[in-house]
C-alpha positions in Angstrom: 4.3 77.5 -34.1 2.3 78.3 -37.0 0.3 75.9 -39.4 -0.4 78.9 -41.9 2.0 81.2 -44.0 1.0 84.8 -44.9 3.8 86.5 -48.0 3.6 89.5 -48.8 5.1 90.8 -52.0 4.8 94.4 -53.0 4.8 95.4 -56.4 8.0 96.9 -57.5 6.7 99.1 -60.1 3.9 101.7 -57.9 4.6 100.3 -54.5 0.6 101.0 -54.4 -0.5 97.6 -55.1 0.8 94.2 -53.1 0.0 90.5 -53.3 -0.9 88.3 -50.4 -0.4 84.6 -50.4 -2.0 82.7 -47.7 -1.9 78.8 -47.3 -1.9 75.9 -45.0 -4.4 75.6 -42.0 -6.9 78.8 -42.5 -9.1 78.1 -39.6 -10.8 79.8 -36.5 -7.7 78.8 -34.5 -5.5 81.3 -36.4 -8.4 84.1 -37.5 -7.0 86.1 -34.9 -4.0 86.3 -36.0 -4.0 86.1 -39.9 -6.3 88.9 -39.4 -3.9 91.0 -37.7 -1.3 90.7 -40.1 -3.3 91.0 -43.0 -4.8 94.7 -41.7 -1.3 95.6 -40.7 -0.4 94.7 -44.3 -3.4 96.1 -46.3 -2.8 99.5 -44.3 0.4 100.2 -46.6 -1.5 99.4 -50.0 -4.2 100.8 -52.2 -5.0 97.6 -54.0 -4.0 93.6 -52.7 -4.7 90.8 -54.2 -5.4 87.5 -52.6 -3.6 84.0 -53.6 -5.3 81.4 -51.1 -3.6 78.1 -52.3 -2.0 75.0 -50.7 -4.8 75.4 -47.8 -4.6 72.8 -45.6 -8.2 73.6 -44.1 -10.3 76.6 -44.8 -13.2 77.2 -42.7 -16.0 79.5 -42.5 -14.4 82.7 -40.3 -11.6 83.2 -43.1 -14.3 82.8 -45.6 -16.4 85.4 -43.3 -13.2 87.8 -42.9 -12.6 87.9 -46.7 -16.1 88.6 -47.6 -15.8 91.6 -45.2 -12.5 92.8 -46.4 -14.3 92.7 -49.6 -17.2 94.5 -48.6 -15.3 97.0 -47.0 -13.3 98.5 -50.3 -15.0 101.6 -50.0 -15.4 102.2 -46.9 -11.3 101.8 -47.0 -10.6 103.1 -50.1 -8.9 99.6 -51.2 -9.3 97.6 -53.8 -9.6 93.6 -53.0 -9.2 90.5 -55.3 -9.5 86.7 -54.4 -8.0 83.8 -56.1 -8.5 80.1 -54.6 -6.3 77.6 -55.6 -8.2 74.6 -53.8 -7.5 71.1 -53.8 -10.0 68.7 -54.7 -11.0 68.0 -51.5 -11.3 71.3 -50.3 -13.1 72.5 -53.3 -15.9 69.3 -52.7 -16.4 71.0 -49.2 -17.1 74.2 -50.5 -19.7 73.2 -53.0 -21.4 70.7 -50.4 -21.9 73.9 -48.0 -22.8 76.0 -50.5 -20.1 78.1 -52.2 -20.2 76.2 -55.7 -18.1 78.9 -57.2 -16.2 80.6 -54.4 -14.3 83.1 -56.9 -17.7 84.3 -57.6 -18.7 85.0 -54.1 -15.8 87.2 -53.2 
């Protein structure tokens, strides 16, 4: 069973554009799959946006992926955006390992 949810909703005007929502336990014990589903999903858009919210745990290989995902636009012709909707906790992690602003960063 999975401790993470991946949604995908397409836009309804272009069908070029889609929004991900990703939540609950982002960690190295589901990279492997969250990243499958995401490429298997970013394949069928030109431009996704990101919603991480109601994470549970975010660790440092989902940080890594999306930072490659994002450095990867033009290689794949895509277009990326991140939005964090953190918790205070979560958030207080990220700025005591360094990402003080993650919105900024991705």
């Amino acid at each position: 069973m999975n401790n993470y949810t991946i949604s995908c909703f397409p836009n309804q005007e272009d069908g070029k554009a889609a929004l991900i929502e990703l939540k609950g336990e982002l960690s190295i014990q589901n990279i492997k799959e969250i990243k499958a589903e995401i490429e298997k999903t970013i394949e069928k858009f030109d431009a996704v946006e990101f919603l991480i919210y109601e994470a549970t745990m975010i660790d440092l290989s989902i940080l890594q992926y999306l930072i490659s995902l994002k450095k990867s636009e033009k290689l794949l012709q895509k277009t990326f955006k991140f939005s964090f909707e953190l918790d205070e906790d979560l958030n207080e992690l990220m700025n005591q390992v360094g990402f003080k602003n993650i919105d900024d960063l991705i």
